[in-house]
C-alpha positions as CSV (number, residue, x, y, z in Angstrom):
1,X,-66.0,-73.5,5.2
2,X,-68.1,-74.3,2.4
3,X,-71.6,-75.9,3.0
4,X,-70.5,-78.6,0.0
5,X,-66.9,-79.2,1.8
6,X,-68.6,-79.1,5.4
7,X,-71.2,-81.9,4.1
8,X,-68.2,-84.0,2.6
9,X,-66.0,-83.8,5.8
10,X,-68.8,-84.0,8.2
11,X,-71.2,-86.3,6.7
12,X,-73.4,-87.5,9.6
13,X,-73.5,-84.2,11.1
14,X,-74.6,-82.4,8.1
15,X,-77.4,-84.9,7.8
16,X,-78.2,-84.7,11.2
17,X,-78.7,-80.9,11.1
18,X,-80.4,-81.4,7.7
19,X,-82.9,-83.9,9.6
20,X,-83.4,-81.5,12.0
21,X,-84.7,-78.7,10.0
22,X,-86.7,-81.3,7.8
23,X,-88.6,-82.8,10.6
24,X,-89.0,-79.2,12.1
25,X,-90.7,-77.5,9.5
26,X,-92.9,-80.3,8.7
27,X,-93.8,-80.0,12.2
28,X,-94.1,-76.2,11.5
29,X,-96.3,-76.3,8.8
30,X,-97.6,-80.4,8.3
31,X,-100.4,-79.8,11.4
32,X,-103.6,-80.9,10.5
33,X,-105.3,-80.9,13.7
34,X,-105.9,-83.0,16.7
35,X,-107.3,-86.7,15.8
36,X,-110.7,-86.1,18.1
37,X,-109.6,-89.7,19.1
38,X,-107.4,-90.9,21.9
39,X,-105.1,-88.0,21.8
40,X,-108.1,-86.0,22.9
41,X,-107.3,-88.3,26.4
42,X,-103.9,-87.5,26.6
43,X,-103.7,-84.0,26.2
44,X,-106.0,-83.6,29.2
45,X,-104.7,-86.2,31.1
46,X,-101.2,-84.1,30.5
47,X,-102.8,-80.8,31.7
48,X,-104.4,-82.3,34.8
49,X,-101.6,-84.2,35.7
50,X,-99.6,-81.1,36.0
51,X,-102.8,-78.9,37.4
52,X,-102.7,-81.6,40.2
53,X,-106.1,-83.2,39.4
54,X,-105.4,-86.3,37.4
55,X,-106.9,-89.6,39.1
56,X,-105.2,-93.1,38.5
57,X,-107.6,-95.7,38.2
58,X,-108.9,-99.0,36.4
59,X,-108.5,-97.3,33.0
60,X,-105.2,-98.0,31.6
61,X,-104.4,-95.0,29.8
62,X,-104.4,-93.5,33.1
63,X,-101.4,-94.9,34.2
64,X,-99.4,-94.8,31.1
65,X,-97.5,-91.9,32.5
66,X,-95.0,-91.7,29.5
67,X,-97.5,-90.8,27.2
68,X,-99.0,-87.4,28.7
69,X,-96.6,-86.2,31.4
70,X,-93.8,-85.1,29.5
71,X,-96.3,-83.3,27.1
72,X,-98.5,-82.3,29.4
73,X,-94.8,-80.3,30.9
74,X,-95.0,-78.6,27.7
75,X,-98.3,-78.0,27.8
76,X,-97.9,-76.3,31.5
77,X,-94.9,-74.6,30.7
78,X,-96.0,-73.3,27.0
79,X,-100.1,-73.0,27.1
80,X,-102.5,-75.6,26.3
81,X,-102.4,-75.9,22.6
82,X,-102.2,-79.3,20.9
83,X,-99.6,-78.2,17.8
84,X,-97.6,-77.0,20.6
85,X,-97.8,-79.4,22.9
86,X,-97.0,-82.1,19.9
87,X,-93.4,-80.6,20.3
88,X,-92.7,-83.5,23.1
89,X,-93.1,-85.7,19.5
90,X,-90.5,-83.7,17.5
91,X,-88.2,-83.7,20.7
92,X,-88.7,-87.6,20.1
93,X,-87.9,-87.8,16.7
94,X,-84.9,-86.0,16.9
95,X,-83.5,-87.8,20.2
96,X,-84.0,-90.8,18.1
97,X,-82.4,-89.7,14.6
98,X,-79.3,-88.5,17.0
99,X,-79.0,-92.2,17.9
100,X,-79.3,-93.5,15.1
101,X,-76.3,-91.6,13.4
102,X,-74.2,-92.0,16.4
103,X,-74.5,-95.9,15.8
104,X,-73.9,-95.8,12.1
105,X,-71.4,-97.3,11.0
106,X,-68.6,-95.0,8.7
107,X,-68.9,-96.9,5.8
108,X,-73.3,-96.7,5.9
109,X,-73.9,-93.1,4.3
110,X,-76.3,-90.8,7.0
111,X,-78.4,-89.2,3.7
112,X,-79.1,-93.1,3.2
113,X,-80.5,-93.3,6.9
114,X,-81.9,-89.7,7.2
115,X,-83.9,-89.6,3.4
116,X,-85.9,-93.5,4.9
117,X,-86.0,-92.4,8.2
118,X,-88.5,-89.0,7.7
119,X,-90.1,-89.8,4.8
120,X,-92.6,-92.4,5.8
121,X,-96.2,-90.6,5.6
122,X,-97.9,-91.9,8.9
123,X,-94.3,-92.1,10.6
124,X,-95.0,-88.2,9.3
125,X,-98.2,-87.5,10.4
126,X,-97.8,-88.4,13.9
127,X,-95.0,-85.9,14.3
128,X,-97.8,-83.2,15.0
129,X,-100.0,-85.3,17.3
130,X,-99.6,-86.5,21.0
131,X,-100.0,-90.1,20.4
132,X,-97.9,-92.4,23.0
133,X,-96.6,-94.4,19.6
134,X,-94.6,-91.1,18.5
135,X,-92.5,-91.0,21.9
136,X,-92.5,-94.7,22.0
137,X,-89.9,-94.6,18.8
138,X,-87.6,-93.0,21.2
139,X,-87.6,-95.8,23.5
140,X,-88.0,-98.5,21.1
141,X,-83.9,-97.2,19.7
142,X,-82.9,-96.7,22.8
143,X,-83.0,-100.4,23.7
144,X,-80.8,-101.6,20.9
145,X,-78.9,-98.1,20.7
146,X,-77.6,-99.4,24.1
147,X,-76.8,-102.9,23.6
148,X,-74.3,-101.5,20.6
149,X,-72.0,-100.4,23.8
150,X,-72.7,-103.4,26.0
151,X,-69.2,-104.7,25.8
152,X,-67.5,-101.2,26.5
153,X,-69.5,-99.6,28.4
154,X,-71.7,-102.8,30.5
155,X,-72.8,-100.6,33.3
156,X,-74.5,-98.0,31.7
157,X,-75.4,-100.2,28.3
158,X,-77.9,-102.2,30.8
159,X,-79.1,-99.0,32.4
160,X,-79.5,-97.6,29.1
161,X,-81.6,-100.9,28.0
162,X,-83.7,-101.5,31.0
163,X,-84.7,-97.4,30.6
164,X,-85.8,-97.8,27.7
165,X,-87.8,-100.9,28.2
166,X,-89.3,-99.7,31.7
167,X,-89.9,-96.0,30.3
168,X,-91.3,-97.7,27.2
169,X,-93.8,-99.6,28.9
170,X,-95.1,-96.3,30.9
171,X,-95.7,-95.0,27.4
172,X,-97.3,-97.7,25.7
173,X,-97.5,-101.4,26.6
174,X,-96.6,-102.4,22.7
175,X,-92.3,-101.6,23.6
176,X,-93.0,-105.8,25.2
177,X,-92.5,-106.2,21.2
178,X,-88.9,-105.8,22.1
179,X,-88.6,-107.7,26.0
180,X,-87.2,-110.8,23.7
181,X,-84.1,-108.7,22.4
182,X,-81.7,-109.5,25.9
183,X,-82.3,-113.1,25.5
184,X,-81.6,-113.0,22.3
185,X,-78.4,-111.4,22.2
186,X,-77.3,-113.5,25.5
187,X,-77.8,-116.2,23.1
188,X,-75.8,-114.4,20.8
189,X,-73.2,-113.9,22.9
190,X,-72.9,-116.8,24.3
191,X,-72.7,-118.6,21.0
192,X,-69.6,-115.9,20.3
193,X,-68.0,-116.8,23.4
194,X,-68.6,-113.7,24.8
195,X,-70.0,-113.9,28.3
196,X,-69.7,-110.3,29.2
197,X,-71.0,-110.7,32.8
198,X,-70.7,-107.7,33.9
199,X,-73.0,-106.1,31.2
200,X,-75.8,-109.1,32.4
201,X,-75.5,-108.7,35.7
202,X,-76.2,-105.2,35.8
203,X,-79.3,-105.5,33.0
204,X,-80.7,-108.5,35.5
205,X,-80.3,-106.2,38.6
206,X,-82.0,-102.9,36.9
207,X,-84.1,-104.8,36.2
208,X,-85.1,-106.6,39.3
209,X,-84.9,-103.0,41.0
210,X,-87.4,-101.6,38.4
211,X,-89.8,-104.2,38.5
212,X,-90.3,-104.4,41.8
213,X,-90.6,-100.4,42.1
214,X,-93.3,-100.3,39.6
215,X,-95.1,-103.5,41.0
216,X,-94.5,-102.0,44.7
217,X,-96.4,-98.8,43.4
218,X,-99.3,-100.5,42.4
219,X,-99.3,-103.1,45.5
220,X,-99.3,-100.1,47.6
221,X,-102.1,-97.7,45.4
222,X,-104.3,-100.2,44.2
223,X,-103.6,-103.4,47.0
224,X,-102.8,-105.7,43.7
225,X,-98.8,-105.3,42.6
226,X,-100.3,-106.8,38.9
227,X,-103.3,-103.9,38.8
228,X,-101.6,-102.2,35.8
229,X,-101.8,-105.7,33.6
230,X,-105.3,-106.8,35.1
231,X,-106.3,-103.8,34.1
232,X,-105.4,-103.6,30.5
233,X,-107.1,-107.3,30.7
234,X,-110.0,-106.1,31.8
235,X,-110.0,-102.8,29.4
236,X,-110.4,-105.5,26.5
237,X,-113.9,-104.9,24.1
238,X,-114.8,-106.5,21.7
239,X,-114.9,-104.6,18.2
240,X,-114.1,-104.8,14.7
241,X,-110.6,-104.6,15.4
242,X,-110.7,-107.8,17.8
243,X,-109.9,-111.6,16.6
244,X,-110.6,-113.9,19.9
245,X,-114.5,-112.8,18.9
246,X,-114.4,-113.8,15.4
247,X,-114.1,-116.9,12.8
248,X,-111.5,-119.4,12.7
249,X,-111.3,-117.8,9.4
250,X,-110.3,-114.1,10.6
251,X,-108.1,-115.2,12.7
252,X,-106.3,-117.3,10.1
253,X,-105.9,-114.3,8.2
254,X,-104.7,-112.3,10.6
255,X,-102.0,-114.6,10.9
256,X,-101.2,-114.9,7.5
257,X,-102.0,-112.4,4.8
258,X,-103.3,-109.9,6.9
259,X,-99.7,-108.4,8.1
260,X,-98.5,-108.3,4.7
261,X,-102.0,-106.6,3.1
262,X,-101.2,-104.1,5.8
263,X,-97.4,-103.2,5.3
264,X,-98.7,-102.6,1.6
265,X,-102.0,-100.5,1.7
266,X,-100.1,-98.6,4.5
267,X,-96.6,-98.0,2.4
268,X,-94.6,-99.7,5.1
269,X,-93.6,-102.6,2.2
270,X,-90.4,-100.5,0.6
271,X,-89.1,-100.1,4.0
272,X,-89.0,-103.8,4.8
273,X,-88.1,-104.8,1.2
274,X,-85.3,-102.5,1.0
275,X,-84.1,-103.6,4.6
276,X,-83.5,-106.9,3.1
277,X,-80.0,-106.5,2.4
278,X,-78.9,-105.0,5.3
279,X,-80.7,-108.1,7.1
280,X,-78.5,-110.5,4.9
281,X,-75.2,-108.5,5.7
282,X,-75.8,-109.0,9.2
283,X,-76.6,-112.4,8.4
284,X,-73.3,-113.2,6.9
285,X,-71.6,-111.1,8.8
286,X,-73.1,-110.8,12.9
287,X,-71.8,-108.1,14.3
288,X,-72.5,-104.2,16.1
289,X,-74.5,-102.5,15.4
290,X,-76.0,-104.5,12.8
291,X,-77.1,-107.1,15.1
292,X,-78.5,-105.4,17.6
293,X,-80.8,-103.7,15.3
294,X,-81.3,-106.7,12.9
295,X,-82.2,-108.6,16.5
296,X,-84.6,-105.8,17.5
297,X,-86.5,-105.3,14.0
298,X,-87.2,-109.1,14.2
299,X,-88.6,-109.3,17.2
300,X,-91.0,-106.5,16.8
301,X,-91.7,-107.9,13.5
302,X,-92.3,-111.3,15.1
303,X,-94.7,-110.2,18.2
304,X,-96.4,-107.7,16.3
305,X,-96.8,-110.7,14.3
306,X,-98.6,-113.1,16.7
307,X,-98.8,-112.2,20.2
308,X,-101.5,-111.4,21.9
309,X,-102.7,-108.7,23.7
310,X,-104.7,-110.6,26.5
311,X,-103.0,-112.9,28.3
312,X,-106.4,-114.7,28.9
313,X,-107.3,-115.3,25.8
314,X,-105.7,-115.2,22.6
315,X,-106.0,-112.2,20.7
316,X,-103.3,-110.6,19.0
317,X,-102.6,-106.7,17.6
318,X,-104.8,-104.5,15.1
319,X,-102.4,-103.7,12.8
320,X,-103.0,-100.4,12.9
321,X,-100.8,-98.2,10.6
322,X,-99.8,-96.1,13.8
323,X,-98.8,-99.2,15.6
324,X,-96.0,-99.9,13.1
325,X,-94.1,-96.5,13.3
326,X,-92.0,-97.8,15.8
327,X,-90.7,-100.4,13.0
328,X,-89.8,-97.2,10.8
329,X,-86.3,-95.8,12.6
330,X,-85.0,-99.5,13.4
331,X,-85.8,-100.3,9.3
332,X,-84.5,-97.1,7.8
333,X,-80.8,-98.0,10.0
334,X,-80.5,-101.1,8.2
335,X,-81.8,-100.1,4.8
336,X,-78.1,-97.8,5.2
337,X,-76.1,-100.7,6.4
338,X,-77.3,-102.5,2.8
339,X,-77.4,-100.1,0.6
340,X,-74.6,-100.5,-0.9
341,X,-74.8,-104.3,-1.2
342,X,-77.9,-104.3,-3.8
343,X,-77.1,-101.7,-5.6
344,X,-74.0,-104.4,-6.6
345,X,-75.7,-107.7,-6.2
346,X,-77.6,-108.2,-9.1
347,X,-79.6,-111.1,-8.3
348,X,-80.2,-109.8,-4.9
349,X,-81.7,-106.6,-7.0
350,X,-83.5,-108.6,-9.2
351,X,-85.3,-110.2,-5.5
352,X,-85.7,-106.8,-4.6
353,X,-87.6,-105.8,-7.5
354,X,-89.7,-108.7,-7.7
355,X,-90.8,-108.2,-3.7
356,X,-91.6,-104.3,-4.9
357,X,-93.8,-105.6,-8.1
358,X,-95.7,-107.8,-5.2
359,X,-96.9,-105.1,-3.4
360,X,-97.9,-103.5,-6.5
361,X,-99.7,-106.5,-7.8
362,X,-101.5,-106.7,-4.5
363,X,-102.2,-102.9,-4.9
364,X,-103.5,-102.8,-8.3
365,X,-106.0,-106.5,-6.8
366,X,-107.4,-104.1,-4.1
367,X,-107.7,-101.2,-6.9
368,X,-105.2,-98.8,-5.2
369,X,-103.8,-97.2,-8.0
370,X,-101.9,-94.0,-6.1
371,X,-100.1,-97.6,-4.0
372,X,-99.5,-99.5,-6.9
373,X,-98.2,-96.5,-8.9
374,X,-96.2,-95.8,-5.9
375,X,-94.4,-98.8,-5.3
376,X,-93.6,-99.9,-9.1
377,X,-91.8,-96.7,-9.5
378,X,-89.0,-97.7,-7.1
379,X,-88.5,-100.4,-9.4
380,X,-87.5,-97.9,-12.6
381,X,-85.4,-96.3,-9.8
382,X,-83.5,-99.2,-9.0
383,X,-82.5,-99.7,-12.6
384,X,-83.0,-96.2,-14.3
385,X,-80.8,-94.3,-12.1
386,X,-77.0,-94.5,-11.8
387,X,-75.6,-95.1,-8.8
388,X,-74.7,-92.0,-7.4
389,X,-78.0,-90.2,-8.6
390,X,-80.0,-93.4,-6.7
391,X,-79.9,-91.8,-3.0
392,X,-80.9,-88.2,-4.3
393,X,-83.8,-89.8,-6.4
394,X,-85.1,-91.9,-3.7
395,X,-85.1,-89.2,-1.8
396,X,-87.6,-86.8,-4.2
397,X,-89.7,-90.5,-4.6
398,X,-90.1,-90.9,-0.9
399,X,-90.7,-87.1,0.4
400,X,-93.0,-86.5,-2.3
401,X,-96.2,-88.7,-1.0
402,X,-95.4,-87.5,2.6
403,X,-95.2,-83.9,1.3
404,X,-98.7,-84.0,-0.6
405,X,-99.9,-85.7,2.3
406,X,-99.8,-82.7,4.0
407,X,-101.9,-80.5,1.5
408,X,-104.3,-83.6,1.7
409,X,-104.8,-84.0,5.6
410,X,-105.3,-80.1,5.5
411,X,-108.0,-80.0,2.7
412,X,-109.7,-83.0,4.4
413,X,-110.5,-81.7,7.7
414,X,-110.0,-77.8,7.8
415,X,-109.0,-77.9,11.0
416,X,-108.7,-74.0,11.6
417,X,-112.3,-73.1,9.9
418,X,-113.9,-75.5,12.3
419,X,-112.2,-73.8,15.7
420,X,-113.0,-70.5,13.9
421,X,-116.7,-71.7,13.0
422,X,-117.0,-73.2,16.5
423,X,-116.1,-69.9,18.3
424,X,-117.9,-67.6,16.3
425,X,-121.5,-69.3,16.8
426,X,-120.8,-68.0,20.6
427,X,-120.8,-64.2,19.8
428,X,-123.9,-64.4,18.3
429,X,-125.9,-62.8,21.2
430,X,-129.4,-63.2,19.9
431,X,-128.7,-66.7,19.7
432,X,-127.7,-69.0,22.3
433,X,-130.1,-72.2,21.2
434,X,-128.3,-75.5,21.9
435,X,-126.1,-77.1,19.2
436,X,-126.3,-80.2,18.0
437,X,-123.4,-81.5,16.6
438,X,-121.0,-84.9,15.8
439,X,-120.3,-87.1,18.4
440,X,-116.1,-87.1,18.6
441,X,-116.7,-83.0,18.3
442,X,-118.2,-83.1,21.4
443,X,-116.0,-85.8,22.8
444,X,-113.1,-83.4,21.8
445,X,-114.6,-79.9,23.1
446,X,-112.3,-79.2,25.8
447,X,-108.9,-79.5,23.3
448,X,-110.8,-77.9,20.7
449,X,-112.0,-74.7,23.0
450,X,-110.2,-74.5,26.0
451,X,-110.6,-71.6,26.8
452,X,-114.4,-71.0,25.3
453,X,-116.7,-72.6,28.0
454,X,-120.2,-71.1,26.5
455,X,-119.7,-73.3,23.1
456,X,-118.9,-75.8,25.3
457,X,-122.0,-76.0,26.9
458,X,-124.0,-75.4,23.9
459,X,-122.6,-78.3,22.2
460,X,-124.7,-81.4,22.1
461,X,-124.0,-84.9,20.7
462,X,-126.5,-86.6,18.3
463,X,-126.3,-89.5,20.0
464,X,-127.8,-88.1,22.9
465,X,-131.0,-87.2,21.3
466,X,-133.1,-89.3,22.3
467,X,-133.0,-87.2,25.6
468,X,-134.3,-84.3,23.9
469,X,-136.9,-86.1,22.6
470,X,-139.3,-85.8,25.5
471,X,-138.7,-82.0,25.7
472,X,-137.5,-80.7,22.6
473,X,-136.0,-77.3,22.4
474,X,-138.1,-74.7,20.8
475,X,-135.2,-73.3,18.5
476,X,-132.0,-75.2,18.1
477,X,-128.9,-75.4,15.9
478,X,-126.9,-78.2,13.9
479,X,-123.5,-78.3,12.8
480,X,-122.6,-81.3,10.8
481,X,-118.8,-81.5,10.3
482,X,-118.3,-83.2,6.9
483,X,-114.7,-85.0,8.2
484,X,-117.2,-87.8,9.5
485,X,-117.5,-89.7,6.4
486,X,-113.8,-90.1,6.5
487,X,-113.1,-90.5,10.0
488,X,-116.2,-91.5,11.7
489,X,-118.4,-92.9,9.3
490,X,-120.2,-94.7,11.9
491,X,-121.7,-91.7,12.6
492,X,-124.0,-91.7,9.5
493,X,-126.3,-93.5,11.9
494,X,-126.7,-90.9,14.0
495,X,-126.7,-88.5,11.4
496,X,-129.9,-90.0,9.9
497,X,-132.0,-90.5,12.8
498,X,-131.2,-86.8,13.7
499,X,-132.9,-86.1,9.6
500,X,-135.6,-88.1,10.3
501,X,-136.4,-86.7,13.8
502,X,-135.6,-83.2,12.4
503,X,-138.1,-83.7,9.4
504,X,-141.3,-84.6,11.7
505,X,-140.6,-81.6,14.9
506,X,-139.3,-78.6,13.3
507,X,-139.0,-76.3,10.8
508,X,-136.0,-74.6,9.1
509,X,-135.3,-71.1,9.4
510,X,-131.7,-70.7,7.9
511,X,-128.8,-73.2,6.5
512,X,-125.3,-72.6,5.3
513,X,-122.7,-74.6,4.0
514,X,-118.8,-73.5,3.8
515,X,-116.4,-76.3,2.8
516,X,-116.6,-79.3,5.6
517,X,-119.2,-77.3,7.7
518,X,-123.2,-77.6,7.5
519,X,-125.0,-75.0,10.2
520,X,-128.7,-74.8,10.2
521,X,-130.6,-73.3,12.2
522,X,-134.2,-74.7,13.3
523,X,-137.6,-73.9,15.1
524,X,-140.5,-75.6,16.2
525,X,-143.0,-76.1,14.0
């Protein structure tokens, strides 16, 4: 069969298999390296875990099993290298585009859900990192995916649910963004006049039988059965990214304009202006699998909204852009159960365009002229393009940032010169001084040279130094990595005291610079 007759019979399956190839060449060629942040914690956690040495204790990324067991199984199974082991993300991504197209209704064209569903740039760049946030989105659809069969399948729709909830939260407490979606669509239900008992029964008996399992563990580990939320209580600092420490004022903005500054400096604002419609259709007309998903996108919205993240004080979510990618699959669904109503609505387009011109209004305020660029163009797409050129067009629009993205990332950290550079200052045999380098390098040495324990030990951070200042070393080295300023600027404190202290106790013998890299080599003077 022709590809061009197969796509036309088979429509969701050829998008599927186009999805799959999509997401796994980006994942092929789109890594940029590990984050030297918290997935640092989870790929060791993953490879202890299965090397039979993890400990469980008072920090909760400890016991957020979700997030490193499964890749940590890769890593065992594979060898302990972070591209690889970010496969356990791909696998996630995939599981979740498989629901999605399952669940879509025949009328809602798949190249509709498929083009917003991998084209979102951090949705992206999280596909080649071990972050608990990229296996969360499989969790997240689960929960909805299930409800869509709650009336015909009851038994294993609240199964299905409560998995995806309890599984969830052992990846990453943010999935209690969705705990509001069974009372809602009991109320929804009800108001229908559908009861559908048995479908209840069973979600409030898994979940009694879950619970108490996961509060038994703890009860019996720890002697507390509410250890795992005391200690995510107590794991609370207080940091630029916190609220309950600042001004009335902050937190007022975080509540208001905040959220929406956020969706637009982080390209999240198409999404949920072009989910609009399909949030109106479902409106009009309530019913599978619209609602479920309509249900599920506002209550993540909502929480991520204004809930807080201690329960004894209030403090609610850093918007982080990394956060959000669970919003990305639910939106992209019901951006293809409206398509079609837009593009023949008129004044519903004209909404639509004026919501698009916001963002880029707001963009061009905060001087981001790639954003504003970015998002006024889908307004000449809306009325430039016919119809049946709009999805294809769309399409090139959306892939293009995330494409270039990877180029960017690439350029902006070079990733595989640093491993390279980090390795070869060990096989320099007439050399073995002591090397002083950024902080999150060191933080990061055992993902970044697992299997090179002599750099390891050489490595220092500079904000140790003051304990080298009583007995300094009579020749040392100092590798600056340049990704700092854009990751870690912080750092640049550190950075300067190390000058300064440089300046007054030794001398330099050597220096080179290659792309983000600055080695020197030093003496005493």
């Amino acid at each position: 069969m022709p590809i061009r007759s197969y796509s036309y019979s088979n429509p969701k399956k050829s998008a599927f298999l186009a999805g799959i190839g999509f997401l796994f060449l980006y994942w092929l060629f789109g890594f940029d390296g590990i984050t030297f942040s918290d997935d640092v914690y989870y790929l060791l956690a993953g490879k202890n875990f299965w090397a039979g040495t993890m400990e469980f204790n008072e920090y909760h990324f400890s016991t957020r099993w979700g997030a490193y067991i499964p890749s940590g199984l890769i890593g065992f199974l594979f060898g302990f290298d972070p591209h690889r082991i970010s496969l356990i993300s791909l696998f996630s991504y995939i599981g979740t585009l498989a629901m999605l197209m399952k669940v879509l209704p025949r009328e809602s064209n798949p190249w509709v859900l498929l083009i917003w569903f991998s084209t979102q740039v951090y949705f992206l760049h999280f596909l080649t990192k071990v972050y608990p946030d990229s296996q969360l989105v499989f969790w997240t659809v689960l929960v909805p995916f299930s409800a869509v069969y709650r009336n015909e399948r009851p038994i294993l729709a609240a199964l299905g649910l409560i998995s995806g909830l309890f599984f969830g939260f052992l990846t990453k407490e943010t999935i209690i963004f969705l705990a509001p979606l069974p009372v809602l669509l009991w109320a929804f239900d009800w108001k229908k006049g559908t009861k559908n008992l048995p479908f209840y029964s069973a979600l409030f008996g898994f979940g009694i039988v879950f619970g108490s399992l996961y509060l038994a563990y703890f009860w019996i580990q720890f002697g507390s059965p509410f250890y795992r939320f005391e200690s995510i209580q107590d794991g609370h600092y207080i940091s630029e990214f916190t609220y309950a420490d600042k001004s009335v004022w902050v937190m007022l903005k975080r509540l208001t304009i905040l959220p929406i500054l956020t969706f637009v400096e982080r390209s999240y604002w198409i999404w949920i202006v072009f989910a609009i419609p399909g949030l109106l259709k479902i409106r009009k007309n309530p019913q599978s699998p619209g609602i479920e998903f309509g249900l599920a996108f506002l209550s993540l919205l909502g929480l991520f909204w204004v809930m807080s993240t201690n329960f004894r004080f209030y403090n609610p979510i850093y918007l982080n852009p990394r956060h959000l990618i669970i919003l990305v699959p639910i939106l992209a669904f019901l951006i293809a159960l409206g398509w079609e109503d837009w593009s023949r609505n008129l004044k519903l387009k004209r909404s639509m365009t004026g919501l698009i011109l916001l963002g880029a209004g707001i963009s061009l305020i905060q001087q981001d002229w790639k954003m504003a660029a970015f998002q006024a163009f889908a307004s000449v797409i809306i009325y430039a393009i016919q119809k049946r050129q709009q999805v294809w067009s769309f399409g090139v629009y959306l892939a293009f940032p995330a494409l270039m993205a990877i180029s960017y990332q690439m350029k902006l950290k070079e990733y595989k010169h640093l491993i390279q550079t980090l390795d070869q200052e060990t096989l320099i045999a007439t050399n073995q001084s002591i090397i002083l380098t950024n902080n999150f390098l060191d933080f990061s040495k055992e993902v970044l040279l697992p299997e090179n324990q002599t750099t390891k030990d050489l490595l220092f951070p500079i904000e140790k130094l003051d304990s080298l200042k009583p007995n300094p070393p009579q020749k040392l080295r100092v590798l600056i990595y340049d990704y700092y300023k854009h990751g870690y600027p912080k750092e640049q404190v550190d950075v300067s005291a190390l000058e300064i202290w440089l300046d007054e106790n030794y001398r330099l013998d050597s220096e080179s610079v290659n792309g983000k890299l600055w080695l020197r080599n030093f003496s005493r003077e």
